[in-house]
C-alpha positions in Angstrom: 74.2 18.3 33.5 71.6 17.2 31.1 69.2 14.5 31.5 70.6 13.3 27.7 74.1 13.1 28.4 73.4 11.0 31.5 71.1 8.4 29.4 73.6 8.5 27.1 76.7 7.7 29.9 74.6 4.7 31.3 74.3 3.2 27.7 78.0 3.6 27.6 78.5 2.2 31.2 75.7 -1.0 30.4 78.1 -1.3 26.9 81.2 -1.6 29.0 79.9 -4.2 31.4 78.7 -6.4 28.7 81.7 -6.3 26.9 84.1 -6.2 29.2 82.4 -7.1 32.9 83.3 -10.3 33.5 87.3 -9.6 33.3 87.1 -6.2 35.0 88.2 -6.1 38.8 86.3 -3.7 41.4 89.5 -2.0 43.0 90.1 1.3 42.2 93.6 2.4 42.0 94.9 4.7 44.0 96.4 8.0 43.2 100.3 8.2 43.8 103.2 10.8 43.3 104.8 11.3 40.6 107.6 13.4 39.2 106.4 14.5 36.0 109.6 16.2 34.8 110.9 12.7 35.0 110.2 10.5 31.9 111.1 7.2 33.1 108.8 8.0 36.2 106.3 8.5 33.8 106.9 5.4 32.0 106.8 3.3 35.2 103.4 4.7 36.1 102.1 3.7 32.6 103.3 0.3 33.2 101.7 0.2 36.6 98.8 1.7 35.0 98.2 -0.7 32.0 99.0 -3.7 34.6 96.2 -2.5 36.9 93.7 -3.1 34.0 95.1 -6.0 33.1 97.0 -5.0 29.5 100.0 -7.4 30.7 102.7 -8.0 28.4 102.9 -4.2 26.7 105.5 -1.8 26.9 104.2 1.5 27.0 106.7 4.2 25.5 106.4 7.7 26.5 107.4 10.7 25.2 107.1 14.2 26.1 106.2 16.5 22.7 104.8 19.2 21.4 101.3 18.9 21.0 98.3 20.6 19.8 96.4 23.3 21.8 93.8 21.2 24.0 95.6 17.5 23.0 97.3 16.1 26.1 98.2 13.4 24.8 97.8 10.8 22.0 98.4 7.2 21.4 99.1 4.8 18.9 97.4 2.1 18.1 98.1 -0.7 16.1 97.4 -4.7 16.3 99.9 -7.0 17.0 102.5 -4.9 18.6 103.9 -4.8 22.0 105.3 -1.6 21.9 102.6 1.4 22.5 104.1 4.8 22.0 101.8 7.4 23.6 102.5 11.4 23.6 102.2 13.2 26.3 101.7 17.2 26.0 104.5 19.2 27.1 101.8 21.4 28.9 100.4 18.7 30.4 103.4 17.7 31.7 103.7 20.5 33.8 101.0 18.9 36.1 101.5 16.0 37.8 97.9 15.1 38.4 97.6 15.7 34.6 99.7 13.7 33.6 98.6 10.6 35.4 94.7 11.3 33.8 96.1 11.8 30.1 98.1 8.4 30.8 94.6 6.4 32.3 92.7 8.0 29.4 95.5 7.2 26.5 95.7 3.7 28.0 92.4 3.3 28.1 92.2 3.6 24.3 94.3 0.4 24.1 92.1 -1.1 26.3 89.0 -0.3 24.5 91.5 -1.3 20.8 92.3 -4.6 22.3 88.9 -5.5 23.2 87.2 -3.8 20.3 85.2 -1.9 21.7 83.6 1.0 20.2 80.8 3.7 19.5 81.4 3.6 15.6 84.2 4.1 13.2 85.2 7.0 11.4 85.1 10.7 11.7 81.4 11.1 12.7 82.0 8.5 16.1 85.4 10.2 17.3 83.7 12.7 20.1 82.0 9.5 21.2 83.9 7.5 21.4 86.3 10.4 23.3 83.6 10.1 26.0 83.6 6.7 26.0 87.2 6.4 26.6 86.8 8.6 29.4 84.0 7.1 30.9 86.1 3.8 30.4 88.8 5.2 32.5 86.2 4.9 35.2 85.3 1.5 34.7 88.3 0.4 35.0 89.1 1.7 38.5 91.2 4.9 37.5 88.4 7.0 38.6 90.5 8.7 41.0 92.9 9.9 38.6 90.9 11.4 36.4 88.8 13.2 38.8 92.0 14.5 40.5 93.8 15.4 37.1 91.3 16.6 34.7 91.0 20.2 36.4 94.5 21.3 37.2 95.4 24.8 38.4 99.4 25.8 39.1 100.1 29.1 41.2 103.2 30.4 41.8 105.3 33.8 41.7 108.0 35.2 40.1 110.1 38.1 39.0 108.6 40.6 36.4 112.2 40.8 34.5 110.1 43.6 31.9 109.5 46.2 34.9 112.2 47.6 36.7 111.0 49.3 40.2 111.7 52.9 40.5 112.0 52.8 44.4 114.5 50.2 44.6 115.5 49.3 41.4 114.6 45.8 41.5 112.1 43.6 39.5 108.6 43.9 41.7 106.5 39.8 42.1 104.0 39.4 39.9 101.4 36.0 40.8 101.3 33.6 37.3 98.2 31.2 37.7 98.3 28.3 34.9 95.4 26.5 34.4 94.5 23.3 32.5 91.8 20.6 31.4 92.5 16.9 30.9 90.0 14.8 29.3 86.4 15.4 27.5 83.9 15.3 30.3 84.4 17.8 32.9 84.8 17.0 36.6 80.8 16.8 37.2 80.5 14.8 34.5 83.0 12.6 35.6 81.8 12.7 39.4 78.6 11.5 37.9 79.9 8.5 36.2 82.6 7.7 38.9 79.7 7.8 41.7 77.4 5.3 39.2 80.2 2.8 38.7 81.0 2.8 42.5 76.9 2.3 43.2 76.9 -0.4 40.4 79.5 -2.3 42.4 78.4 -1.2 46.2 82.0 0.8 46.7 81.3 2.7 49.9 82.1 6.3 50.2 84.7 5.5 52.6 86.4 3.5 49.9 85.5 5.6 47.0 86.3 9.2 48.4 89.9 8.0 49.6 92.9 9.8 48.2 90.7 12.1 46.2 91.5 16.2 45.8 89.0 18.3 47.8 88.2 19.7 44.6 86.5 16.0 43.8 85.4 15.1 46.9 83.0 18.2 46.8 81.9 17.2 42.9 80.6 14.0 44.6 78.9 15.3 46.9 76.9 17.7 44.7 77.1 14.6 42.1 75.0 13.2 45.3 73.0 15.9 45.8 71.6 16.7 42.4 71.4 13.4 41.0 71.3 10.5 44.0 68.0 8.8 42.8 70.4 7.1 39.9 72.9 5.2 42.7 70.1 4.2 45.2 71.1 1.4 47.1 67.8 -0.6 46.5 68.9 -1.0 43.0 70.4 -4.6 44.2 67.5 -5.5 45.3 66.3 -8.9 44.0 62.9 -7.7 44.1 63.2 -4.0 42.7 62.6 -4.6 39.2 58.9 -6.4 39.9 58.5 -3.0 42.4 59.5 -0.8 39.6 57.3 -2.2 36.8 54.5 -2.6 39.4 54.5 0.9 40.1 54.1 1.4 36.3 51.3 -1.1 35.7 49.5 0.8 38.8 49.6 3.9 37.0 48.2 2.4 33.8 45.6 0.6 35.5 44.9 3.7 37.1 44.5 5.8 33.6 42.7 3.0 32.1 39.8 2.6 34.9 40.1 7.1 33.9 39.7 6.2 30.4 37.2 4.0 30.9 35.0 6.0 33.1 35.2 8.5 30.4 34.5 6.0 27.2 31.2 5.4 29.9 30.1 9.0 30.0 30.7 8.9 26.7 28.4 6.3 26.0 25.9 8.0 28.4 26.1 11.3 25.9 26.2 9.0 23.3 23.0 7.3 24.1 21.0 10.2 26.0 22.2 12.7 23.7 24.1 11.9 20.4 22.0 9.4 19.2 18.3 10.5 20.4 19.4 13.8 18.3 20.9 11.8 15.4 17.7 10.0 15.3 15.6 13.0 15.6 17.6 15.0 12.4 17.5 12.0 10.6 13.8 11.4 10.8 12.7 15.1 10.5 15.1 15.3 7.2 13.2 12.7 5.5 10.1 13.8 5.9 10.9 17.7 4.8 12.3 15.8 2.0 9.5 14.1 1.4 7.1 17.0 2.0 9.5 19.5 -0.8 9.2 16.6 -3.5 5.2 16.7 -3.0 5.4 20.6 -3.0 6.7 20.3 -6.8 4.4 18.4 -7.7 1.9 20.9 -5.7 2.7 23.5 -8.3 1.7 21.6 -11.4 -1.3 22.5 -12.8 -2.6 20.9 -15.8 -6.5 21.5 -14.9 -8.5 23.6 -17.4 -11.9 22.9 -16.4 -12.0 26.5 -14.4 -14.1 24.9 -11.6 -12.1 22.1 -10.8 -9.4 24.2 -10.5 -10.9 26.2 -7.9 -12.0 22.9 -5.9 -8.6 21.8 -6.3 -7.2 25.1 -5.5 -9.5 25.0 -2.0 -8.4 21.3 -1.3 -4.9 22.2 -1.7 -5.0 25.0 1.4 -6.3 22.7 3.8 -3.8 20.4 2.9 -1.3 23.0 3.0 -2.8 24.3 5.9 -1.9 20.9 7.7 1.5 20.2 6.7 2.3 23.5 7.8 1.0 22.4 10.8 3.1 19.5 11.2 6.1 21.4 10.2 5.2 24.0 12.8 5.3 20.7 15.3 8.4 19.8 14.3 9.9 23.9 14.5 8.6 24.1 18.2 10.5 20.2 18.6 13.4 21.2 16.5 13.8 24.5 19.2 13.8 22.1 22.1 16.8 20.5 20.8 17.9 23.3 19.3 18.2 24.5 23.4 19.2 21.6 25.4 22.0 21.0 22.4 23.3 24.7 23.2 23.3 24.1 26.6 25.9 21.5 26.3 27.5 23.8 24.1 27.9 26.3 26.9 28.6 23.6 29.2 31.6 22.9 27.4 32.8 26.5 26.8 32.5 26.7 30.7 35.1 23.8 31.1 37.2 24.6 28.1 40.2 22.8 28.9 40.9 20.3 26.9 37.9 21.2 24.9 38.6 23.4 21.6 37.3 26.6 21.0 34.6 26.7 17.7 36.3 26.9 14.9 35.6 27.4 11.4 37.4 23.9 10.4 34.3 22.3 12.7 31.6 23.0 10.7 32.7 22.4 6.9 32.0 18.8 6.4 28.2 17.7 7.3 26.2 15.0 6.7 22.9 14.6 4.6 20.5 13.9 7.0 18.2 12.2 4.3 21.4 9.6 3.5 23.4 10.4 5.4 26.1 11.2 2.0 29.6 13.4 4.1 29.2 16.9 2.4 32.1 19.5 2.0 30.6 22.9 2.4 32.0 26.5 2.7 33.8 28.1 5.1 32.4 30.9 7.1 29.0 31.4 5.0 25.7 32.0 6.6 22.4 30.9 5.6 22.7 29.7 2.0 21.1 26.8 0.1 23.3 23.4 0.1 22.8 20.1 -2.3 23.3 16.6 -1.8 25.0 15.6 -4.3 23.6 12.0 -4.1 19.7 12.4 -3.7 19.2 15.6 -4.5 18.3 17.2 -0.8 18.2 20.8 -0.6 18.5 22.3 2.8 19.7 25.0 4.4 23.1 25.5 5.8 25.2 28.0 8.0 28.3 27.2 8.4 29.5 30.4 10.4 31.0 30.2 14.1 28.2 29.6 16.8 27.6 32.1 19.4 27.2 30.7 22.7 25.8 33.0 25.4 25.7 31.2 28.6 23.3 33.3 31.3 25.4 34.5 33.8 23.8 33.1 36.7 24.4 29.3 34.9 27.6 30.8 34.3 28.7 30.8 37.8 26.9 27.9 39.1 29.1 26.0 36.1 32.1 27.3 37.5 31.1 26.7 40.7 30.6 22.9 39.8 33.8 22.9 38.6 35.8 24.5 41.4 36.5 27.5 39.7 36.4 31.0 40.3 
């Protein structure tokens, strides 16, 4: 059975009980004989029905007709009138248990009519509200007649009058087995519900398993079996809701103190790591900037003296020869980063779950490290020229996947760190 249609049956069950709780008895009726060729036995046991849930003052008015395959039985309902004709299948008729299920789930209808209770009107609601008549029936303490009658097998023999034996010349025995289904839920479905309602109101199996078919005893048991945790005793507890929501508000606290440790390493990267690099681009971005505007400007030459020229000329190596210096400085620093940063990289390709592969989508949008303006660059392109937009920064850009080859001795002591093999 699915975990939905068992949500869905308690929200029916939790429906019923505010509705219709606080006039609803906890005795469950018992199942009794009943001559189901006999209509007036079958009206008796509708009135002893309806009384049972308390529709006093109704005359129920059976017939036996001709009904639609799979319809056993239908009832009318209208306000206002004491008289309720309900149809009973001619089929079902043939089954005694039947007959007593289609009568607790036609007369639950009225129940639910009186009391208006409902999942909906119209078309759309009618299969729920089906279930919720059937589920109703179990409220109401005719649990044991539906989980007797809604699976109903007849076997018997008779004479084949269309073959004539040879031997003897008589008709040989032929074994006719007639089955049939009462109701919309099926007898685990209707174990389930039965066994919730009895745990709601502490019926004990003694009680609740009384007068029932072996066929339902043994639903209820695997009912038990499959899905006890939902009829625990501890349930009435006066304490168990506080116990339930603690244990909830443990496991939160639990994953928040997780969280948190992990919004503190993050910090920790942020502040060793992140940031110190941030910083490091940042500062090293302005000052190539800088140093490409005064290159421009290195270019122009409006001398004519031809001497100056050549002093100017010689002046302009050795300052050259200096700021490639200092750009040399920063290479051999940018490499330094350029290595520990990788290494994280690899780190992280070494744990892998939850962290993402590289992927192309990673590396499109950068930021001008001269004002920091978001750039949207190409996909998949290696080493080309990009443009702020803003101030004019040229830099170069590779926005192609990274290639991370972790050594494979680091390799293994990563894996080792991390319990793998």
């Amino acid at each position: 059975m699915s975990q939905v249609f068992v949500e869905d049956y308690i929200k029916k069950i939790i429906l019923l009980e505010k509705q219709c709780g606080a006039k609803t008895n906890y005795q469950i009726l018992e199942p009794f004989p009943l001559n189901s060729k006999d209509i007036i036995a079958i009206q008796t046991a509708a009135k002893k029905i309806a009384e049972f849930i308390g529709l006093h003052g109704l005359t129920f008015i059976i017939a036996k007709v001709k009904l639609k395959e799979k319809v056993g039985g239908h009832v009318e309902l209208k306000y206002g009138e004491n008289e309720v004709f309900v149809e009973i299948s001619e089929d079902t008729s043939k089954f005694e248990e039947a007959v007593l299920a289609t009568l607790a789930h036609e007369i639950a209808h009225k129940y639910l009519h009186i009391n208006g209770v409902s999942c909906g009107i119209g078309p759309t609601h009618e299969y729920e509200n089906e279930v919720l008549t059937d589920i109703t029936t179990i409220f109401l303490g005719l649990g044991k007649l539906m989980l007797n009658g809604c699976e109903c097998q007849n076997v018997h023999q008779e004479q084949d009058e269309t073959v004539v034996s040879i031997s003897n010349g008589t008709n040989p025995i032929r074994t006719i087995t007639e089955t049939l289904k009462v109701g919309y839920l099926d007898r685990t479905q209707l174990a389930f519900v039965y066994r919730l309602v009895c745990a709601m109101r502490r019926i004990p199996s003694t009680e609740y398993e009384r007068g029932l078919s072996t066929d339902a005893i043994q639903s209820l048991h695997e009912c038990n079996r499959h899905y006890g945790n939902y009829f625990n005793s501890r349930f009435h507890k006066p304490n168990v809701r506080k116990e339930l929501v603690g244990n909830l508000q443990s496991v939160i606290f639990d994953t928040q103190l997780s969280l948190f440790n992990v919004d503190k390493n993050l910090l920790y990267i942020q502040g060793a790591c992140v940031s110190i690099v941030e910083d490091f681009l940042e500062k090293i971005h302005k000052r190539l900037m800088e140093l490409l505007l005064e290159s421009q400007k290195m270019v122009d030459d409006n001398e004519y003296d031809p001497s100056l020229k050549f002093l100017s000329t010689t002046q302009l190596e050795q300052t050259i020869t200096k700021l490639v210096s200092e750009v040399s400085d920063y290479s051999s620093e940018t490499k330094r980063y350029q290595d520990s940063v990788a290494k994280l990289c690899e780190f992280i390709q070494a744990v892998e779950n939850p962290f993402p592969k590289p992927s192309s989508d990673m590396f499109t949008i950068v930021t001008c490290r001269n004002d920091g303006t978001k750039l949207r660059l190409p996909k998949d392109k290696a080493h080309f020229t990009a443009k702020c937009p803003k101030c004019q920064y040229r830099f170069i850009a590779d926005t192609s996947l990274p290639v991370f080859k972790m050594d494979s001795v680091l390799k293994k002591i990563f894996k080792s760190l991390l319990g793998r093999k």
